[in-house]
C-alpha positions as CSV (number, residue, x, y, z in Angstrom):
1,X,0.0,0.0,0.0
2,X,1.5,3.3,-0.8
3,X,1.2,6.4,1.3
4,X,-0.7,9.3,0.0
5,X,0.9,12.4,-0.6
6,X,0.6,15.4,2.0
7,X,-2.4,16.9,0.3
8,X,-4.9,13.4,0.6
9,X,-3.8,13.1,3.9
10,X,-4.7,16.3,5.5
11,X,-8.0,15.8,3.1
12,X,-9.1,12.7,4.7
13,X,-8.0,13.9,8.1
14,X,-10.2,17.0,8.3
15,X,-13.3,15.1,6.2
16,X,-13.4,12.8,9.2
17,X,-15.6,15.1,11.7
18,X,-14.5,14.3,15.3
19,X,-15.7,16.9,17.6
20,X,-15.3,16.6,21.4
21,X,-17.5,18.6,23.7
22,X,-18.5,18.4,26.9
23,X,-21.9,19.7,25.7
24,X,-23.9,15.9,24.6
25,X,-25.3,17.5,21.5
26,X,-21.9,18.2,19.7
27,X,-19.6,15.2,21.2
28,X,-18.9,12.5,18.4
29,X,-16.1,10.0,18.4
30,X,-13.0,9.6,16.6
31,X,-12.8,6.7,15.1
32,X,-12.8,7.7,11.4
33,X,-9.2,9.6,12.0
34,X,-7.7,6.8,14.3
35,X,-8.4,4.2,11.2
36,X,-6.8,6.3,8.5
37,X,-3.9,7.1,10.9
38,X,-3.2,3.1,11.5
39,X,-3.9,2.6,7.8
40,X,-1.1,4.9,7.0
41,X,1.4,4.1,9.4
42,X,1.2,0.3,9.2
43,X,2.6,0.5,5.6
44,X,5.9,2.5,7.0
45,X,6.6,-0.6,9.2
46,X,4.9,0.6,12.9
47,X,3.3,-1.9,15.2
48,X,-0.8,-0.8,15.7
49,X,-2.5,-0.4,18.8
50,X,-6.2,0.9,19.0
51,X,-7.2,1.4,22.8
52,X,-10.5,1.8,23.3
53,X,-10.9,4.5,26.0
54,X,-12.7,3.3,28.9
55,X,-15.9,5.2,29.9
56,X,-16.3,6.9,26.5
57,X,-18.2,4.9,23.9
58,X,-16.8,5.4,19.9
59,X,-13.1,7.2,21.8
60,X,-10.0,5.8,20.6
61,X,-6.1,6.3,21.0
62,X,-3.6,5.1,18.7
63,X,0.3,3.8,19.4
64,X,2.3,2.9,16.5
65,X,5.5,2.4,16.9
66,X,8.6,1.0,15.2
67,X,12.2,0.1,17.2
68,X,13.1,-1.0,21.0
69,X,15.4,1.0,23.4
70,X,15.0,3.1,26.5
71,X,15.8,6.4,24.9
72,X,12.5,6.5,22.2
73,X,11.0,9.5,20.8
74,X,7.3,10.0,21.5
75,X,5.6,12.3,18.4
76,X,2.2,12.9,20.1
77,X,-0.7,14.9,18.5
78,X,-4.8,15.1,19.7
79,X,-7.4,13.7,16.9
80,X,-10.8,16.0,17.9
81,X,-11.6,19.3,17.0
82,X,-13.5,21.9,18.6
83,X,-17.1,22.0,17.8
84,X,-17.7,24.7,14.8
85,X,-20.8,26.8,13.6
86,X,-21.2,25.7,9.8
87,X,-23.0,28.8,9.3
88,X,-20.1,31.2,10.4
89,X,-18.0,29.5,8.2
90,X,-16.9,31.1,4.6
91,X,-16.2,27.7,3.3
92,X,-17.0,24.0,4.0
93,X,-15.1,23.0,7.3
94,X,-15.1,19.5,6.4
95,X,-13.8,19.9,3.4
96,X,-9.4,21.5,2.9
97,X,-9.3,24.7,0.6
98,X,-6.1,26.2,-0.3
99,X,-5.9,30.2,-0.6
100,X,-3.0,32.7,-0.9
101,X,-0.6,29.9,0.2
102,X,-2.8,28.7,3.5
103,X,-4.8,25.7,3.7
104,X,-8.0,26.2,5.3
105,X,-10.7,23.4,7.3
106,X,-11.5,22.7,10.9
107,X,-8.1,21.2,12.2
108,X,-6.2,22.0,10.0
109,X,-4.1,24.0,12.0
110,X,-5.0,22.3,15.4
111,X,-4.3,20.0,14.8
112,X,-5.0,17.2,12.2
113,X,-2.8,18.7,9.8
114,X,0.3,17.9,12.2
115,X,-0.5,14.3,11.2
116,X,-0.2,15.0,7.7
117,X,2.9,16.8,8.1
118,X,4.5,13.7,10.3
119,X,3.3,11.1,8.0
120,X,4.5,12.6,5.2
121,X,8.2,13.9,6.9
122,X,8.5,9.4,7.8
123,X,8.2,8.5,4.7
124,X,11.7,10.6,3.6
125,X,13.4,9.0,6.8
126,X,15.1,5.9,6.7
127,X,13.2,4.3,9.4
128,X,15.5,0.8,9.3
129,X,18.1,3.0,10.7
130,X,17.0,3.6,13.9
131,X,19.0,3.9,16.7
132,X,16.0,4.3,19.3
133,X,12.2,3.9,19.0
134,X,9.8,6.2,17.7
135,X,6.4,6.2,19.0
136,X,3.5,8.1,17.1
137,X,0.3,8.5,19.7
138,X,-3.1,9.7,18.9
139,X,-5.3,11.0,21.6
140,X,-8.8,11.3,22.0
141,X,-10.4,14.6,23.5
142,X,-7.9,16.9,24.4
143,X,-10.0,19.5,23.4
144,X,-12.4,19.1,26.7
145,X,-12.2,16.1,29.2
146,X,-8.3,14.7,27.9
147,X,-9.5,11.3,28.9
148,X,-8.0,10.0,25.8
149,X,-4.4,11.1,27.8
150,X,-5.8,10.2,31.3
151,X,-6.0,6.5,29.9
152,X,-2.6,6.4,28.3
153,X,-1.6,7.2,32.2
154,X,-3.0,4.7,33.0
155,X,-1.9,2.1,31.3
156,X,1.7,2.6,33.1
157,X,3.9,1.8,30.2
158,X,7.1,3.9,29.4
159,X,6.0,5.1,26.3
160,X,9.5,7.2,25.1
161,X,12.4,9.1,27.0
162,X,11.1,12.3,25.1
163,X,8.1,13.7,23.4
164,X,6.8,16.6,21.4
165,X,3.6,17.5,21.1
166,X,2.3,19.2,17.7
167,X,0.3,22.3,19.2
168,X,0.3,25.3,16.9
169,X,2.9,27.4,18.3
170,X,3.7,29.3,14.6
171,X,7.0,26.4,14.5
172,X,8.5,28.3,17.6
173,X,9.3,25.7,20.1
174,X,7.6,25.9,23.7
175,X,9.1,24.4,26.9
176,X,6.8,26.0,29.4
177,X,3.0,26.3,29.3
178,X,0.7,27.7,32.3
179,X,-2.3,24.8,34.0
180,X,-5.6,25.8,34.0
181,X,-8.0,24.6,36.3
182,X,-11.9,25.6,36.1
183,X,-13.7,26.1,39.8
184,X,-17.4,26.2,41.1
185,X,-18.5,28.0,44.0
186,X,-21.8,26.9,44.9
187,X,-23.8,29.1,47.7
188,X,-27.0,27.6,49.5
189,X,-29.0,30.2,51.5
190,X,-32.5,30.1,52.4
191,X,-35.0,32.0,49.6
192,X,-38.5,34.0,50.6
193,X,-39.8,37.1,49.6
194,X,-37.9,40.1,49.6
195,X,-40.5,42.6,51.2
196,X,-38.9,41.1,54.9
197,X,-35.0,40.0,54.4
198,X,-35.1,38.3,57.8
199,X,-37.1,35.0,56.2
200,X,-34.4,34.2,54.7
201,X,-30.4,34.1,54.0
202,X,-29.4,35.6,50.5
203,X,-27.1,33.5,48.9
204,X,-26.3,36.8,46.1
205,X,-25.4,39.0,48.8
206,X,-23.2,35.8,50.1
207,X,-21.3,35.8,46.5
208,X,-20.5,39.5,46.5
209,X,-18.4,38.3,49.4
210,X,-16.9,35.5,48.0
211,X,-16.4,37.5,44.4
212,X,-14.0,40.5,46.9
213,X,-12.6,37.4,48.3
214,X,-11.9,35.7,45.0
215,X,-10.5,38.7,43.0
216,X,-8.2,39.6,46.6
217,X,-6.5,36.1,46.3
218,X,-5.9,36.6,43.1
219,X,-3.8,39.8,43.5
220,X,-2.0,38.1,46.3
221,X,-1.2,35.3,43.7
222,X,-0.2,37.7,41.7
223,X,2.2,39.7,44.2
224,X,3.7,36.2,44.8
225,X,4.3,34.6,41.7
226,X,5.9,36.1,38.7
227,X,7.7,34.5,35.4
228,X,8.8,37.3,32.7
229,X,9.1,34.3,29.8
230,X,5.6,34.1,29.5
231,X,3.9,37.1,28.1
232,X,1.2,37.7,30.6
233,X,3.9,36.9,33.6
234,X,1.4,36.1,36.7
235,X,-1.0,33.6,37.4
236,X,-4.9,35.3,36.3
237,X,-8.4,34.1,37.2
238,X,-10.8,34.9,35.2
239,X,-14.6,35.2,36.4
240,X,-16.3,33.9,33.5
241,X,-20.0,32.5,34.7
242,X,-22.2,33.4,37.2
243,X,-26.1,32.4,38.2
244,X,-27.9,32.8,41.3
245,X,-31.9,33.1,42.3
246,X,-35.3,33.4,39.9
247,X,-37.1,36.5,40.7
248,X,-36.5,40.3,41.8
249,X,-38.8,39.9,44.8
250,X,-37.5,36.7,45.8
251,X,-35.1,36.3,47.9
252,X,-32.1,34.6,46.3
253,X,-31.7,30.7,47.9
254,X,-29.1,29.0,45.6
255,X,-26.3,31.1,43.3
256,X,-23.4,29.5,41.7
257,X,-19.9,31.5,40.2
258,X,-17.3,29.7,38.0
259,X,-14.3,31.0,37.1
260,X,-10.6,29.6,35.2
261,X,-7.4,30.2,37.2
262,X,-3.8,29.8,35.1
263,X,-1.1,28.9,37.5
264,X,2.2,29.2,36.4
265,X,5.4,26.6,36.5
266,X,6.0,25.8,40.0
267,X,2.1,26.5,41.6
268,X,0.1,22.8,42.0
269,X,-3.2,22.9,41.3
270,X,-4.4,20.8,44.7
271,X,-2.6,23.7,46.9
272,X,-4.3,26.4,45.8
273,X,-8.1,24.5,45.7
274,X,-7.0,24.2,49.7
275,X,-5.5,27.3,49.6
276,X,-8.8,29.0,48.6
277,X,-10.8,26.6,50.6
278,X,-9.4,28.1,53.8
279,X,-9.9,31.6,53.0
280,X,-14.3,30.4,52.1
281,X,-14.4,28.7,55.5
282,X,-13.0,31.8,57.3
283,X,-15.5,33.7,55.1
284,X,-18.3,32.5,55.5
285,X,-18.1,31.2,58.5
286,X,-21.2,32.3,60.8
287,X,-23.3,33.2,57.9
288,X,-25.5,30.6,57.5
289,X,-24.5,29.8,54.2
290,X,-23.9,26.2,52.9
291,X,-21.4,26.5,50.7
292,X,-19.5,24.0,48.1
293,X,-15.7,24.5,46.3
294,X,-15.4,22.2,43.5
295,X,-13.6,21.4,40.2
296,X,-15.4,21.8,36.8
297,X,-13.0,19.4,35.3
298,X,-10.0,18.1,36.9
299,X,-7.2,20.8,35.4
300,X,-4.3,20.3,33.7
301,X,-0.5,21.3,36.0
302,X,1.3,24.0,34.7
303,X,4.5,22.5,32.5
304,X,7.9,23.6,32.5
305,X,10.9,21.5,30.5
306,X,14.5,22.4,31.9
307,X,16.0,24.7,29.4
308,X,19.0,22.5,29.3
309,X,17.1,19.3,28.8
310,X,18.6,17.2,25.6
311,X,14.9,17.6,23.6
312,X,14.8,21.4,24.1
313,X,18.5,21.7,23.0
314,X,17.8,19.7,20.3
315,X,14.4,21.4,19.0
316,X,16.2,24.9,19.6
317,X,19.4,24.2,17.1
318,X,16.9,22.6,14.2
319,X,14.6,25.5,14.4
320,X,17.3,28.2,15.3
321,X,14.6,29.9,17.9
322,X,14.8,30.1,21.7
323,X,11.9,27.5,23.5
324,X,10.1,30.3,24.7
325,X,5.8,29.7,26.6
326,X,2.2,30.1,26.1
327,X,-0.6,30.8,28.1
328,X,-2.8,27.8,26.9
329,X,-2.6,23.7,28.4
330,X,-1.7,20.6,26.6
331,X,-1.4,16.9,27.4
332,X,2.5,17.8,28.1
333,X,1.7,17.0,31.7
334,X,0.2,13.9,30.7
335,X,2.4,13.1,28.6
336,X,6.0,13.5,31.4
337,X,3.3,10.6,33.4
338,X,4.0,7.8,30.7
339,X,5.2,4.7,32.8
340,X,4.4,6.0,36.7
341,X,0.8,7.0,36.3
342,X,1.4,9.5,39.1
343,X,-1.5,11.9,38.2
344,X,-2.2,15.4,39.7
345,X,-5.5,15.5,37.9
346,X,-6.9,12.6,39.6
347,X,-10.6,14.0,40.6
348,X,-10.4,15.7,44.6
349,X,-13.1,15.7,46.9
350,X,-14.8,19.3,46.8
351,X,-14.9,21.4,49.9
352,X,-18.1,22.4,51.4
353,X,-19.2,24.1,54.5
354,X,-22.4,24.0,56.4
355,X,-23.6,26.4,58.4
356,X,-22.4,27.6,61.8
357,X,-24.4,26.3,65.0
């Protein structure tokens, strides 16, 4: 069987819908692209493994590799996509267009087309000559729950001494990326109507408290962590989401505020849930409020790579650029887990507090 050329490949890649979502209505599997992937590397000599990923019907990683050693090279990319708006889109999204020099379609960028561009950069390498393994792994869902990476933990198999991962980054290598981890606070008062506040406990007025509370940590995170490679160089929480009560002249029983907090390098995502634990509890203690501190998805650590390690020496002299940081997550974390399994983002209890006396 002979490999299509670059073109076909990033074609069949991107007409192969595989949207993750945490929304029901958009999530589909990934099946389609794991299939062409195994069909194209199989030819080029790589053991296949499929892996169904437990707990999510139709999700699918891939290994292929090809060689033995210790000292292996992991080439690691994500096989979903976003979900997209057909109707916002100036062309078909499921279908690659080529204009001024770009190719256009949903992945394409981010990142099916970094499959095209490894599968077609193997088959101008003399792959009997390796001296070490390479390992080509394809994830499912990276894009919202990474429990296609999660499993690949979990199997607790040294997969490769090194890895890169094929984020867009504009070809400039990265050795540094900020976590992210998403938070709920969840306030439980007691509602009635608003013409007498004493019939009940106003879980609103409760949340401007915790929002000052909130937005004070954060510029005490701020005063105490600082990194000038990254070009936003503090930690930030963002409050994105926030719902509470059903009526004006009710008043408000339940309210709920999300948010997304960044840490950088060196902050552990399990130290500052406790962190801001302690500071609720001393809050709201006495208030009456009931009050819950959870994860909206278990959050991915902040990664740093020593700037003298062997891969980032090596990526810096091909591509002549310094391995500089982003702001957004990859599996990266994941990814350093191959062969321990020794997860930070297993899920935590939440915090809650009932009320005083």
């Amino acid at each position: 069987m002979t490999t299509p050329k670059f073109i076909e490949l990033a074609r069949a890649l991107i007409a192969a819908p595989s949207v993750s979502s945490v929304n029901p209505e958009w999530d589909m599997g990934n099946q389609q692209v794991i299939e062409h992937l195994s069909g194209w590397l199989e030819p080029l000599g790589f053991q296949i493994e499929i892996l169904p990923v437990p707990g999510c019907d139709g999700k699918f990683n891939l290994i292929a590799s090809r060689g033995s050693g210790p000292e292996g090279l992991v080439i690691s990319g994500h096989t979903d996509t976003v979900p997209f708006d057909e109707g916002k889109w100036n062309r078909d999204p499921l279908k690659i267009s080529e204009s001024h020099g770009r190719l256009y379609g949903l992945g394409s960028c981010d990142m099916k087309g970094f499959f095209a561009v490894v599968i077609e950069a193997l088959k101008q390498v003399p792959l009997e000559r390796l001296k070490q393994p390479l390992t080509i792994i394809a994830t499912a869902d990276e894009e919202s729950t990474m429990c296609g990476a999660k499993a690949l933990v979990e199997l607790h198999r040294q997969l490769g001494r090194h890895a890169i991962i094929g984020e867009p980054t504009g070809l400039k290598p990265v050795r540094m990326h900020k976590g992210i981890s998403m938070e709920s606070v969840r306030l439980t008062g007691r509602s009635g109507h608003s013409s007498d506040p004493a019939l009940g406990v106003n879980a609103l007025e409760g949340m401007h408290k915790v929002i000052g509370e909130v937005m004070a940590w954060r510029s005490e995170l701020q005063q105490r962590y600082h990194n000038p490679a990254f070009a936003v160089p503090v930690p930030t929480l963002n409050l994105g989401h926030i719902h509470g009560g059903d009526n004006p002249n009710r008043i408000c029983g339940q309210c709920e505020l999300q948010f997304d907090l960044r840490p950088l390098p060196g902050m552990q995502l399990g130290e500052l849930r406790d962190e801001l634990s302690q500071r609720l509890e001393r809050l709201l203690a006495g208030s009456e409020l009931q009050w819950q501190l959870e994860p909206v998805f278990d959050g991915i650590p902040a990664l740093e790579t020593p700037a003298q390690a062997a891969i980032v020496r090596a990526v810096e002299s091909l591509t002549g650029q310094s391995a500089g940081a982003v702001a957004f997550g990859t599996e990266g974390p994941l990814s350093q887990q191959h062969g321990h399994g020794n997860s930070d983002l297993r899920p935590r209890p939440y915090r809650s507090g009932t009320p005083a006396g």
